[in-house]
N, C-alpha and C positions, 0 to 999 in steps of 0.2 A: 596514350592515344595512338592509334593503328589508322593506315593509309582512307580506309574507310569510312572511320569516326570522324578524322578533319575534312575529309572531302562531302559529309553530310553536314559538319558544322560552320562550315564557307559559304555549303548551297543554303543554310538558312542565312547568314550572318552578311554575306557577302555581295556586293554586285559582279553577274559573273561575265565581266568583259574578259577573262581570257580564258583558253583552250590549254586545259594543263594536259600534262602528261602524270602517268600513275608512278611518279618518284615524289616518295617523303624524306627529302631529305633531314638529313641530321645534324651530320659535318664533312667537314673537308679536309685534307691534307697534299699538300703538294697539286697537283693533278689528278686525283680522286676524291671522289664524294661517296658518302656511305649515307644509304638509306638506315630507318629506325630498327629495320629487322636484322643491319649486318654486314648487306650487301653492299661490295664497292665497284663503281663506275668509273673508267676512264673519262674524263671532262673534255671533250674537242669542241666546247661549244664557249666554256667560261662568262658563264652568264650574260651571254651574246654580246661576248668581248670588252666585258668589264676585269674580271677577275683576271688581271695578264700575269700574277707572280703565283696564279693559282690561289690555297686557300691554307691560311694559317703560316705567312712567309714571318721569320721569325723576328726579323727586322722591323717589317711594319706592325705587327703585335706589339713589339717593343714602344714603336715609337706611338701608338696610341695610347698604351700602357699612361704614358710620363705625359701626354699632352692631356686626358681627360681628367688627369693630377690638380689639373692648371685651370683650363677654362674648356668647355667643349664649343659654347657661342660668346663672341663678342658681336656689336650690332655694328654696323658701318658708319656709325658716326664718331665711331675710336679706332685706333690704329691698336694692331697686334705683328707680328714680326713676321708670320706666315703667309700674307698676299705676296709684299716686296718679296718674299724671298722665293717662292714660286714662280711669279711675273718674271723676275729677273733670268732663271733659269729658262723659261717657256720661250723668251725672248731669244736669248741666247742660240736656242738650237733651232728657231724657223727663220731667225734676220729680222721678223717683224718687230715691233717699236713698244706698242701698250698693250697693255691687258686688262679686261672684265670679268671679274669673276660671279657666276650665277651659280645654280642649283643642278641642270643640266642640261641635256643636247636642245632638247627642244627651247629650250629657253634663250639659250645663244643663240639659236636661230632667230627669233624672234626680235632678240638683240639689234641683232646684223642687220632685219629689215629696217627696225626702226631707225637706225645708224642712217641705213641706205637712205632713206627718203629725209632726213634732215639733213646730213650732208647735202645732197643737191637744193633744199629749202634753203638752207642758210649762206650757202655760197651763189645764191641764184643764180643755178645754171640752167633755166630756165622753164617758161611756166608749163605746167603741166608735166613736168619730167618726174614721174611717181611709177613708174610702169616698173616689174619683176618679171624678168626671161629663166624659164627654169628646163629643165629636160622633162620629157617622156622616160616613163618608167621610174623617174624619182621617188625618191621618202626623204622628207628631214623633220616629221613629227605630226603630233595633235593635234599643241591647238590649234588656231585659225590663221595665224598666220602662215607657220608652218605647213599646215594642211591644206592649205591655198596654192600653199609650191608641192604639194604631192600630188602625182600625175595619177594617181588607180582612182579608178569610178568607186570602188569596192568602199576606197575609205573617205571618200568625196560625199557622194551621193546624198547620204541621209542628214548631210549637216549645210546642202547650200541653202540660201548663198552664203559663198563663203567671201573672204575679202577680195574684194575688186581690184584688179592693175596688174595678174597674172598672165603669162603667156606661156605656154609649151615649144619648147622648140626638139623637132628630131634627135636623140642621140645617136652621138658623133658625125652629124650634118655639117659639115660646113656652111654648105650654099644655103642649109634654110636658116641656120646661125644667123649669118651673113641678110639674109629676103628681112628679117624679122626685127633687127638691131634698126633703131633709130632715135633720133634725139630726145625722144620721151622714156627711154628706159633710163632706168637711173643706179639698175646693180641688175649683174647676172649668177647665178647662184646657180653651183656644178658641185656633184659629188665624183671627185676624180677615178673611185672607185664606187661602184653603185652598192651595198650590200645588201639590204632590203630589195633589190629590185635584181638580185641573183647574178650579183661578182660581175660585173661590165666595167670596163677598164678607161676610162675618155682618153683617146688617142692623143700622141705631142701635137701632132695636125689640127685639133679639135682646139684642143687647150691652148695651144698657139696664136689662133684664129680669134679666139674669146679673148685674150691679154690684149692683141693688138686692137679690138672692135671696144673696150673698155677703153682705152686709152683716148682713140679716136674720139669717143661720144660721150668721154667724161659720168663713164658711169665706173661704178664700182664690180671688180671680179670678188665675189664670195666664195674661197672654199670650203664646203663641208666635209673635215676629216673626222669625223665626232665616231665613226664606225673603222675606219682605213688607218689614222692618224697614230701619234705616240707609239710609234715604234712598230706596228700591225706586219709593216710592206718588209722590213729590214732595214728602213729608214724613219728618221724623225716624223717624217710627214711623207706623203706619197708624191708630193708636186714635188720636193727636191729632185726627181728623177728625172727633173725640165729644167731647162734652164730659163725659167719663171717662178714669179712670186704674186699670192692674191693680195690686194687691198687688205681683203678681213679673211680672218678662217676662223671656225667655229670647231671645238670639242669640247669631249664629254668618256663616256664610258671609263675606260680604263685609267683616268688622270687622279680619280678618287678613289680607285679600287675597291670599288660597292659604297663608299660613303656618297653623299648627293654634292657632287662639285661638274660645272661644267665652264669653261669661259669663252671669250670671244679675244680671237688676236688684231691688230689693225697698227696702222702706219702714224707717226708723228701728226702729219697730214691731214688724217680724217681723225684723231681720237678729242682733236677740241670739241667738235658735235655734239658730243655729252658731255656741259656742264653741269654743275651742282644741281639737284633739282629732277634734271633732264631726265633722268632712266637710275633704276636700283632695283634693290633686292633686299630683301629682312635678311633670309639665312644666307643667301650667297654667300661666298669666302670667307666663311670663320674658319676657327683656327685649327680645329681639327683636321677637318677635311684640307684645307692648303698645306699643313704638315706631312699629311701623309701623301700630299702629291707631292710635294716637293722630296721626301722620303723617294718616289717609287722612282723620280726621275734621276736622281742621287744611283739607285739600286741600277735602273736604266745602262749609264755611263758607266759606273765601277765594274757593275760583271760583265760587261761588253757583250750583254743579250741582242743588240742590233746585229750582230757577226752569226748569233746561233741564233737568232728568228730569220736568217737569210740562208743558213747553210739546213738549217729543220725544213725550211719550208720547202727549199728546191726539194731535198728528199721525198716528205710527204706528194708533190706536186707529181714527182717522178713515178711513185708509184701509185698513185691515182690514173696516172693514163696508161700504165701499165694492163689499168681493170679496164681503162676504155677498149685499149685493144683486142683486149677479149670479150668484151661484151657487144655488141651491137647498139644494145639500147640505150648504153649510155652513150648520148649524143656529143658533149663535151667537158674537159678539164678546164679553168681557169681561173684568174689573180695569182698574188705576190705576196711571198712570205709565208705568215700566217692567217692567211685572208684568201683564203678556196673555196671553189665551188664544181661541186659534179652535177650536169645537167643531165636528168634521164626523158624519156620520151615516154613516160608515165607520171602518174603523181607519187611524190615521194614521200610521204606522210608514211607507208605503211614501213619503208624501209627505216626510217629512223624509228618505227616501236618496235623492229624487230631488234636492230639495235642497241635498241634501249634493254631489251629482254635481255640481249647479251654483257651486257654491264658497258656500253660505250652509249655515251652522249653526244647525240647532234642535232640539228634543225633542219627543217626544210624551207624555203623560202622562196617566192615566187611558183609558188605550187610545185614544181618539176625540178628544181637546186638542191641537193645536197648542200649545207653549209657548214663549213670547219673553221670555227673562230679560235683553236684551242689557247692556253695559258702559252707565256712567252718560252716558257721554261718547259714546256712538251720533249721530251725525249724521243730520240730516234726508234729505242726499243719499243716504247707506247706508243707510237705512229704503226712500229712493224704488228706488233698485235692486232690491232687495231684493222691494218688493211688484212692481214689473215680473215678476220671472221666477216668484213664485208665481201669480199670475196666470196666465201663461202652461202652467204647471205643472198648476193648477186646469180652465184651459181645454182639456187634455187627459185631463184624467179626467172631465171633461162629457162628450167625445168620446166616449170608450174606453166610458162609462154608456150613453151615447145608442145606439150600437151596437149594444151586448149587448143593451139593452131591446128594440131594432128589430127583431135575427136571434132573440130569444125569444115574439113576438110572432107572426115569419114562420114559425117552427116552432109555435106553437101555431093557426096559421091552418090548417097542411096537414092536420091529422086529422081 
C-alpha cells in the first residue's frame, strides 16, 4: 500500500477530523522515522511530544516485550504492581501526595475539574462556589469540559453551549487575575507553558499572584503540564522553576510513550474527594502502560536526560535566534529546553511542508509558531542539521519576499 492508496482508503473509511501531512510512515529508530518508500526524517516534533526516548528505545521494547508475557489489562477492581510503583515515583519527583491514573491528557483534565468542584461541595466552602478561571489563549482538550477551559472561538464555536462556570482571564494579567478571583471560583486552571496556544511562558509574578489568590479563596491551583511536564523544560515539571506547588497537576503525552496512559497529581488534602464509586476508568492504569511509565521515568533519572534536555535545548534555542537575527520576519524565539517555538509574521504551514520535503519534522501552531517538541535524546548534530536547511529554507522566503516587494513597488511606480 503507497501514500496514495491509504490516503484514498481513510477518505472512504475514515472521519476526516484531521489535516495530515503527505508522511506514510513506516518506522522509527532513535530520532528518525522512515517513510514506506525509504525515506528517513529527523523527528523534532515526537508525536507532539509523546515519543521523548524517540522510537524503538531498547529498554522500553524490552520491557513491553515481558509485560504483554503477563497481562496487557487488568480492571480496577484488582490490584497489579504497576500503578504503586509509578504513583510512587511520580510522587517522588513533583512533592505531590496521590495519584489518578486515566487514559489521557484530556481526561485528567476533566478529572481535575470534577476533583475541583466536589472538593469545594464536600467541604462546604460555600454555596455557589463551582465557577473555573482559566487563560486566554489556552488548550487542555475536547471534550466538554475541557473545551469549556479552551479560549479559541475556532474550537468553541460549533460545539456551545458548552459547560457553564467558565471564565477567561488575560495572560499573565495580574490586575485582571486579581478584578476576576472571588469567592465563587473554586479552581484556577494554568498551563505554566502554553503549547497549543504557541510556547507562552506564565511569568513567577503571574504564578505567584494565582498561589497566593488560591490560597486566599480556598480554591484550588490546577497545573496542566500534560504538554511542558516530565522532563520537557530540563526539569520534572516546569513549576519547579518557582518556588511554588499546584493543588492538582495533570499529564499525559510522554508518561506512556505512545501507549494511552495519563494521570492527575493532588495533595493528601484534596485526594479523599474521590471515594469508591466517585470517579474511574475501565482502561486507565493497567499494567502495561504503568510499566512502561514507570520504565521511562527509571530511563528518566538513570541516563540523567534532565542535564542534556537543558544543555540540547539551550543550544537548539541559541541557534534559533541566531535565524531571528537574520531574518526580519521571524518576529520571535521562545520556551525551555525541549519545548520551542519560532514565531513568524506569516503563516507557517508552508514552512513546515517544506520541511517536511527535506526530511525534517515539525508543526505549526497558533497559525504563525514554528513548534520543536523533539525526542529527549535529540543530538546536538541533529539540531546542527537541521537549523542548516531551515536556514536555507528561511533564505528563500527572504528571496521569494524581497521579490514580490520589488515587482509591487515597480508596478506601483508605473501609474
Amino acid at each position: 500500500m503507497n501514500l496514495e492508496q491509504i490516503r484514498d482508503a481513510e477518505s472512504k473509511y475514515l472521519i476526516s477530523n484531521y489535516k495530515k501531512y503527505p508522511l506514510f510512515v513506516d518506522k522509527g529508530r532513535k530520532c528518525v522515522v522512515y517513510d514506506y518508500a525509504g525515506k528517513r526524517y529527523i523527528d523534532l516534533l515526537a508525536g507532539i511530544a509523546v515519543n521523548a526516548l524517540g522510537y524503538n528505545h531498547q529498554r522500553i521494547n524490552n520491557t513491553i516485550r515481558k509485560q504483554i508475557k503477563k497481562s496487557v489489562h487488568v480492571c480496577n477492581l484488582f490490584y497489579h504492581p504497576y500503578q504503586a510503583l509509578l504513583a510512587k515515583k511520580l510522587i517522588e519527583i513533583s512533592g505531590l501526595e496521590k495519584a489518578f491514573f486515566c487514559n489521557s491528557g484530556t481526561e485528567a483534565i476533566e478529572a481535575a475539574f470534577k476533583l475541583a468542584r466536589g472538593f469545594a461541595y464536600k467541604n462546604h466552602l460555600g454555596e455557589g462556589k463551582h465557577e473555573f478561571l482559566t487563560l486566554d489563549n489556552a488548550f487542555h482538550g475536547r471534550t466538554y469540559g475541557a473545551l469549556s477551559a479552551t479560549a479559541s472561538d475556532k474550537y468553541r464555536k460549533p460545539y456551545e453551549p458548552l459547560v457553564p462556570g467558565f471564565r477567561f482571564v488575560k495572560f499573565n494579567d495580574v490586575e485582571d487575575l486579581k478584578t476576576q478571583f472571588n469567592e465563587k471560583v473554586c479552581a484556577l486552571i494554568v498551563e505554566p507553558i502554553q503549547g497549543e496556544g504557541g510556547i507562552h511562558a506564565c511569568s513567577h509574578k503571574f504564578l505567584n499572584t494565582a498561589r497566593q489568590l488560591c490560597d486566599r479563596y480556598q480554591a484550588l491551583l490546577i497545573f496542566d503540564e500534560i504538554q511542558c511536564g516530565i522532563g520537557r523544560t530540563g526539569r520534572y515539571f516546569y513549576f519547579q522553576k518557582f518556588d511554588l506547588k499546584p493543588d492538582v497537576l495533570t499529564l499525559a503525552k510522554p508518561i506512556g510513550l505512545g501507549l494511552p496512559l495519563g494521570a492527575l497529581l493532588t495533595t493528601d488534602r484534596i485526594a479523599p474527594t474521590f471515594g469508591p464509586g466517585d470517579h474511574g476508568t475501565t482502561f486507565g492504569g493497567g499494567p502495561l502502560a504503568c510499566r512502561v511509565g514507570f520504565e521511562f521515568l527509571k530511563i528518566l533519572q538513570e541516563d540523567q536526560l534532565l542535564e542534556h534536555i537543558a544543555t540540547t535545548g539551550e543550544f537548539f534555542k541559541e541557534k534559533l535566534l541566531d535565524l531571528k537575527a537574520k531574518y526580519p520576519f521571524v518576529t520571535d524565539v521562545r520556551g525551555e529546553g525541549l519545548i520551542l517555538g519560532m514565531e513568524l509574521s506569516f503563516p507557517g504551514r508552508e514552512i513546515v511542508n517544506r520541511c517536511l520535503d527535506a526530511g525534517f519534522i515539525i508543526n505549526c501552531t497558533a497559525d504563525r509558531v514554528l513548534r520543536f517538541l523533539p525526542p529527549y535524546i535529540i543530538t546536538k548534530k541533529e539540531i546542527s542539521k537541521f537549523i542548516k536547511v531551515l536556514d536555507k529554507i528561511l533564505s528563500e522566503v527572504k528571496l521569494a519576499t524581497t521579490e514580490l516587494t520589488s515587482a509591487s513597488q515597480s508596478v506601483g511606480g508605473s501609474h
